[in-house]
N, C-alpha and C positions, 0 to 999 in steps of 0.2 A: 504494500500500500504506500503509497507516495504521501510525503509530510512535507511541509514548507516549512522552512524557520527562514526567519527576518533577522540582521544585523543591524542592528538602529545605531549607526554609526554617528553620534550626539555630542555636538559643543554644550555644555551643560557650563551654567555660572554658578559660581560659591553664594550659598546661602537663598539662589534665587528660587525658591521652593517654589511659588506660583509660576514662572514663566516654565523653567522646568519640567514640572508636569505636564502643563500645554504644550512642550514639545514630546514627550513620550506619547502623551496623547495623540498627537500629530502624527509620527513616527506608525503610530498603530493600527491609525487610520488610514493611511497610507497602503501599510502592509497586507492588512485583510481586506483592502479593496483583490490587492493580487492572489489571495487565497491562503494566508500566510494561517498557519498554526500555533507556531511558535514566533513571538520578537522576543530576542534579547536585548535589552540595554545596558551601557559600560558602569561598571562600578563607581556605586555610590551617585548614580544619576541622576535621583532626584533633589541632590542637595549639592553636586559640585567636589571634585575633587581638588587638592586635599581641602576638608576646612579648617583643619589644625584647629586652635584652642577654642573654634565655637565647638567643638564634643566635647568641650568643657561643662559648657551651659546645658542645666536641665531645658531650658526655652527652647535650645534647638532642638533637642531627642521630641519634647511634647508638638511642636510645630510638627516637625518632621511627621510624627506619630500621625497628626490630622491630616496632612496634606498627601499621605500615605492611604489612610480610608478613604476620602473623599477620592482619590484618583479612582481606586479601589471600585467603588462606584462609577464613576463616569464609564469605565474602561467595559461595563455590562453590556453596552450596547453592540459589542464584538463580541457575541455568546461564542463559545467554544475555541476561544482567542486566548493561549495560556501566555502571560507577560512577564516576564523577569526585568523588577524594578530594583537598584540598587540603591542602601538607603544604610546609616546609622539605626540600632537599635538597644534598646533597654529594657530589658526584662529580669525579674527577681534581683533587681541591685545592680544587675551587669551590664557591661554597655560593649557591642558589639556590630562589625564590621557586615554588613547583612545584604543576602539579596531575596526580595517575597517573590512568591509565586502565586501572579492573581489571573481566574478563571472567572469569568460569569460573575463578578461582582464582589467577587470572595477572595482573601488573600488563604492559598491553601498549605504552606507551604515555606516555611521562610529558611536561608543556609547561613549558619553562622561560619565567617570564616576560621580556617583552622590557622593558615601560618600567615603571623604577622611578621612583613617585614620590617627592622630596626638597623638602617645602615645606609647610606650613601645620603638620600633624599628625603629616606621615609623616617618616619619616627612612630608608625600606630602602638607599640609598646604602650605609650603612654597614653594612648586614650582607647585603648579595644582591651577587651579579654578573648582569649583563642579558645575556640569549639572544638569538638574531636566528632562529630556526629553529622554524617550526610545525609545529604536529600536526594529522592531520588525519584520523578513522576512521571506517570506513562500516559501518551498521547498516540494514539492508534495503533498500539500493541509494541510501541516502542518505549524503550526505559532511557529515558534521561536524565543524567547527576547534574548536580554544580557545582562550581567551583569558583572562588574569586580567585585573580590574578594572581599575588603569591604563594596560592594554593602547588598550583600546577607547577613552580621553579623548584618543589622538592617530589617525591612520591609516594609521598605518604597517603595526603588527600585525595591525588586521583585512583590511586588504589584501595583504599574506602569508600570512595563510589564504585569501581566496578565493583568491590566484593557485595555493595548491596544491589545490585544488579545493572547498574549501571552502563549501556552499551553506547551512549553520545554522552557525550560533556560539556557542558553549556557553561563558558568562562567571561561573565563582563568582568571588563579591564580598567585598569586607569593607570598604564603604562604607558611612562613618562619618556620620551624622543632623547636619543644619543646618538651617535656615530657611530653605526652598524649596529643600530640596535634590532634592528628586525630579523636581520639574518638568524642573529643569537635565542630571539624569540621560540623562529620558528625551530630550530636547532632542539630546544631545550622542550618542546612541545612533543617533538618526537622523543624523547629519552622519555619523557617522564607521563607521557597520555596513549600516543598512537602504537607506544610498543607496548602496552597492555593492552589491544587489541580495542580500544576507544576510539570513534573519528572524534573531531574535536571543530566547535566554534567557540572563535576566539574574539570578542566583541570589545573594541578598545575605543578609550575616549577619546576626541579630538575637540584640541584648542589651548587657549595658552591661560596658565594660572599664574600672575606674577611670575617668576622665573621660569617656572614650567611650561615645556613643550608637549601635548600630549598626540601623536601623529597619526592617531587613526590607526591606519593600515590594519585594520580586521582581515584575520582570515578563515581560513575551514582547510583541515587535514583530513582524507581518510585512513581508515583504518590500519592501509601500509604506509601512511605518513607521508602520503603525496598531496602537494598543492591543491587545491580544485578552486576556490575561491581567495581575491584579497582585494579590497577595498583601497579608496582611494587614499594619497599622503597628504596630511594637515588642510585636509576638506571633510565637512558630514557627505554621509553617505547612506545611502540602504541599500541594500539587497538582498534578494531571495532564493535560498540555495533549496532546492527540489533534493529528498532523501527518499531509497529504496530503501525501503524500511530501516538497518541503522547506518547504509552508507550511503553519502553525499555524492550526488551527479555533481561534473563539470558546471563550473557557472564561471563567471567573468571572474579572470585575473588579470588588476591595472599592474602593468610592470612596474619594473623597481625604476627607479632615475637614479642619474650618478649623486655621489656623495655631494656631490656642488649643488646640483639642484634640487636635493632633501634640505639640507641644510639653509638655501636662500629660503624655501618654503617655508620652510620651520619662522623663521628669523620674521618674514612678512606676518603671518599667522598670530605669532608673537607680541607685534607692533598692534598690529589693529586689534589685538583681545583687551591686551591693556590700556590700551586709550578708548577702545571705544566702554569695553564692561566698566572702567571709572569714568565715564562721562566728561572726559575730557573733548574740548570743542576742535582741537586742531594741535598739532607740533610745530614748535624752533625748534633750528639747530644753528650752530655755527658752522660755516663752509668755510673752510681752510685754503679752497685748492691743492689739499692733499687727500690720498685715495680713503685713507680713513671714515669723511666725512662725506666725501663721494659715496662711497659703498651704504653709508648711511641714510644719506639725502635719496640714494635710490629705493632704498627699501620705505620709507618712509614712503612714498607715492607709490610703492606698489601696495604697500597696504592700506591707504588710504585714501588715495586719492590725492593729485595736485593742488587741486581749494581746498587741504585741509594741512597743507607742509608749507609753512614761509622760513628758507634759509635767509642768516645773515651772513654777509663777511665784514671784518675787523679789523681792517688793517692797522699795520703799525709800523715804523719807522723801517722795519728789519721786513717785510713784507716785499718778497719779490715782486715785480710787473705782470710775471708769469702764473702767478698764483691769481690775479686778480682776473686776466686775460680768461684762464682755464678756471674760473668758477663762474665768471659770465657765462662763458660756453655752454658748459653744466646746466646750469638754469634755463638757458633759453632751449635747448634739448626737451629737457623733464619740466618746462612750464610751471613752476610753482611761483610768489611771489617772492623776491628776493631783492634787498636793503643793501647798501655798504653805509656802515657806522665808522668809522677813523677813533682811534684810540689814542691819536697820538695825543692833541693835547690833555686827556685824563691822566697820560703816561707823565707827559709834562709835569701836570699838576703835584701829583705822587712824588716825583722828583724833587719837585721844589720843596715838597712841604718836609721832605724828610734830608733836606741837603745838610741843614747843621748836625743834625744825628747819625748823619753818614760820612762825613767830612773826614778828608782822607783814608778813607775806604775806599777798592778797588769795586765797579760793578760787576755782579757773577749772577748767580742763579738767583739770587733776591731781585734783582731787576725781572729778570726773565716771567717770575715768578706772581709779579706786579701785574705783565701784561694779561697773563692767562688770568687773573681776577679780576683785572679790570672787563676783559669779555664775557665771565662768568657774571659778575654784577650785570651787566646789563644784557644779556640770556635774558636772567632772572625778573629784572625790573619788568620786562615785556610779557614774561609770563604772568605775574602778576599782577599786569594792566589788562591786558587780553585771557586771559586764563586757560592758553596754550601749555602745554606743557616740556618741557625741554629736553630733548634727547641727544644726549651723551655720546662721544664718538669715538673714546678710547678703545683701547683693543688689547685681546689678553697678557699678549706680549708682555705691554705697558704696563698693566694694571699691577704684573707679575713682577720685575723689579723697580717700581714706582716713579718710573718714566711717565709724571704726571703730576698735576697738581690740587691740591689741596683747595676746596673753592674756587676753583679756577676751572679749566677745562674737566675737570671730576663736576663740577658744580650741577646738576640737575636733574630731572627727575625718574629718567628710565634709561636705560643703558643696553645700546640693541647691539653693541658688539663686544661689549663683553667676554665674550669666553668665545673670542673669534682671535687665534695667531695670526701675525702681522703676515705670515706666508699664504695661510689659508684667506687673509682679508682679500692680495691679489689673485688668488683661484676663483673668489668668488665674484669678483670685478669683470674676470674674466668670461664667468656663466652668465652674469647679466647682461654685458653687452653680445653674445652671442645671443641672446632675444629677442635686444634692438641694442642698438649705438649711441648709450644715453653720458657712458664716462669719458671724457675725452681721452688718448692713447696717452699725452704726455702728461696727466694726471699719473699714471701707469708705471711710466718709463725714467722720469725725474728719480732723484734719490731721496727719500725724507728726509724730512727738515719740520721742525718747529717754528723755526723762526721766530728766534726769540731771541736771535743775536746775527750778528754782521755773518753772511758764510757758511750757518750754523748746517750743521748737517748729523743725524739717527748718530751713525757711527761714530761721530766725534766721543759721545758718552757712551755706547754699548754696543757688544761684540755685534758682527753680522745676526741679521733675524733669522737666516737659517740655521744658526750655530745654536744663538740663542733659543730659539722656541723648538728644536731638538732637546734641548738640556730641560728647558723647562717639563718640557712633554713627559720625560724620563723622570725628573723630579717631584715633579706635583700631580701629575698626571694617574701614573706608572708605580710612584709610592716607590721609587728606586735611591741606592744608599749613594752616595757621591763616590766613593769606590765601581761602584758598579756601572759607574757615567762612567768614570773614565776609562775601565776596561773596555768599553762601548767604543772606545777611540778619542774621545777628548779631550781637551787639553787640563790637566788638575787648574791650572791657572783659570780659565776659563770657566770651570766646575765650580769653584769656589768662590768667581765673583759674583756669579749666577746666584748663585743658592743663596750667597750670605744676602745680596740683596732680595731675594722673595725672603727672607724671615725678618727682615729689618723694615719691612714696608709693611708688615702685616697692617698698624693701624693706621695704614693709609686708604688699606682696600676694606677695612672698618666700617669708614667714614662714607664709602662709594654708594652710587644709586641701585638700585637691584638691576641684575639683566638677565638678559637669556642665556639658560643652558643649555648646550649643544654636543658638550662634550661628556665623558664618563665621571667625570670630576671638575667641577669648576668650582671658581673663587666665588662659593655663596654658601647655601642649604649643606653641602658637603665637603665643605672645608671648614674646619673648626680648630686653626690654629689658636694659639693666647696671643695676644698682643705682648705680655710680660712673661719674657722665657729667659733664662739665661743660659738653656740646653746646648751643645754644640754638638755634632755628631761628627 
């Protein structure tokens, strides 16, 4: 007998329990127009993953509780329509990681999860208690288990649903986007589901939570752990995979794209979750005419739209011709509004005001230091008159040994390249303009510069960025011992100015705006250095 099950492949917002629903709702209605039996939806659906310290508040468990029945109800009107909603629960004192199972009006059904993860991103330790006990419901002579997400990365829990009979596995997700992270998914889907003789749908969130990337890509394995179904990357999605009774026919598989264009995806998806889910009207940014802010300003209008990104540029005294030449260009390309402000005479001003307390003093990085806040201030002022919000155009390299400033170019309120290496910034300058030709070449091709002195050029202050974000990678990344860098090939000398400076900057990147993670580790949720160490390794 043939069964449909649905992938409600759902941007889902924190906290937004009413819009929320109306989209599973939506979702459902959707799918049993096509015949569907089964929808699954991604963990924790109806309330947004993660919400961190709202499963603090009793308010949220009893909200959630109501908007839980009530869905509960509406969802009647799809008689014989079995729904997997994923939700926070609390029952006899405990508070749990949960997904129901609603039929005909009735929640019949609900799975507490069993393994919580505590490590990288996650922390549910502290707000879930872990279950030992599966669910397991049959829809036209077929037996269906579940499992949430970190269920399935050990095999414990999927092997307690097949022992209670379980022949499909019904997994919503809210697994968070990294660099080859899917491969690994699916890798680990086979070890631990389709080699106990289980097919498997695998129903993941998509959209950005403050730092978090959640990428979609749902799929369906059969029983020998082959492909048949996977949804799209950092878009909602549905679809309907037709099952001979417990194995799944061929349905649509959207290919993988290269590492460059998951990641610009990720990064767009990103942009527009957080500015648009906080109600921000539009973005600044500071255009440099270096690739940084390029690679920035582009994403910024691919997620938003042009009428909603106005760059400035800043010049200053140290401001090449070609920087101002090659961020006009830019602008006129990608259409957004865009200002030049001159700093020189606030630079002035600074100078004068502070000449007798610096009087015979050599100017160095405290000058430099000046400029990047004097454009940071006035980001800021604009954001505050217009209530734009200002995106940030550092990049992980930077962030890494504190190639940056304090209120100054650090200064503002989302940080979209954050955990983006200065090498990976040109790969991905690279994918964008092979879409259309929005970066100019000699944005590209120039050497970095700050410009924040006569000549000033990246390398003056830090090793090549290939050397560099190799050692970083190995270091922060990698969790590898400076021994072990340089048996890698590189230089001790090189190893040690690298490393000493990421542990010396730590409260600098404290102080930093949230950004996106992309990578297996980045400088936010999962890194939890002290600011005060005296450690040396």
């Amino acid at each position: 007998m043939t069964i449909k099950v649905a992938i409600a492949q759902m941007n889902s917002s924190v906290g937004d329990l009413t819009g929320n629903a109306a989209q599973i709702f939506d979702y459902v209605s959707k799918a049993a127009a096509q015949g569907a039996d089964i929808v699954v939806t991604p963990e924790l659906s109806l309330v947004g993953y993660s919400p961190e310290d709202l499963l603090l508040r009793q308010a949220f468990y009893d909200k959630t509780q109501y908007a839980l029945n009530q869905l509960a109800v509406q969802l009647a009107v799809f008689p014989e329509v079995y729904v997997l909603v994923g939700h926070p629960a609390e029952t006899d004192g405990r508070r749990f990681n949960a997904v129901s199972v609603i039929v005909n009006g009735k929640i019949i059904a609900s799975y507490f999860k069993h393994n919580l993860p505590n490590d990288m991103v996650f922390d549910e330790v502290r707000y879930f208690s872990a279950s030992s006990t599966p669910v397991v419901f049959n829809v036209k002579g077929v037996s269906f288990g579940v499992n949430i997400c970190e269920d399935t990365w050990f095999k414990e829990a999927p092997l307690a649903a097949k022992n209670a009979g379980a022949q499909v596995l019904l997994v919503p997700n809210g697994s968070p986007f990294h660099m080859r992270k899917q491969h690994q998914r699916i890798e680990v889907m086979r070890d631990n589901v389709t080699s106990a003789g289980m097919s498997l749908v695998y129903a993941n969130l998509v959209g950005g939570q403050d730092e978090l990337i959640f990428d979609g890509n749902s799929f369906v394995l059969d029983t020998n752990g082959a492909l048949v179904a996977q949804l799209k990357h950092c878009e909602t999605d549905l679809q309907l995979i037709e099952f001979e009774g417990a194995q799944p026919q061929p349905g649509k598989v959207v290919p993988t794209e290269s590492i460059e264009a998951q990641i610009y995806q990720a990064l767009v998806l990103g942009v527009r979750d957080y500015v648009t889910k906080n109600g921000f009207p539009g973005v600044l940014l500071g255009l440099s005419g270096g690739v940084d802010s390029a690679l920035t300003l582009a994403i910024a209008v691919d997620a938003l739209g042009a009428d909603k990104v106005r760059a400035v540029m800043m010049p200053s005294p140290y401001t090449a011709d070609i920087s101002l030449f090659d961020s006009r260009d830019m602008v006129q390309r990608i259409g957004v509004r865009y200002d030049e402000l001159s700093i020189a005479a606030c630079f002035d001003a600074f100078r004068a005001t502070l000449s007798n307390e610096f009087a015979g003093l050599k100017e160095d990085t405290t000058e430099e230091n000046i400029q990047a806040r004097i454009r940071g201030t006035l980001l800021m002022a604009m954001s505050n008159k217009y209530g734009s919000i200002v995106l940030t155009t550092g990049n992980k390299s930077e962030m890494a040994v504190g190639y940056c400033t304090l209120y100054g170019d650090m200064a503002g309120g989302f940080a979209v390249i954050k955990d983006i290496a200065k090498t990976l910034v040109y790969r991905l300058c690279a994918y964008r303009n092979s879409i259309s030709d929005v970066i100019p070449d000699r944005i590209l091709t120039r050497a970095p510069s700050a410009e924040l002195r006569p000549d000033q050029k990246d390398q003056d202050s830090l090793p090549p960025y290939e050397i560099l974000d190799a050692i970083m990678q190995l270091y922060m990344e990698e969790n590898k011992s400076r021994a072990d860098i340089v048996a890698a090939g590189y230089s001790e000398e090189d190893v040690e100015r690298i490393t000493r400076l990421i542990k010396i900057n730590e409260y600098k990147r404290r102080q930093a705006p949230i950004g996106i993670r992309i990578t297996h580790r980045a400088f936010g949720r999962d890194w939890r250095y002290p600011v005060t160490s005296k450690f040396r390794d």
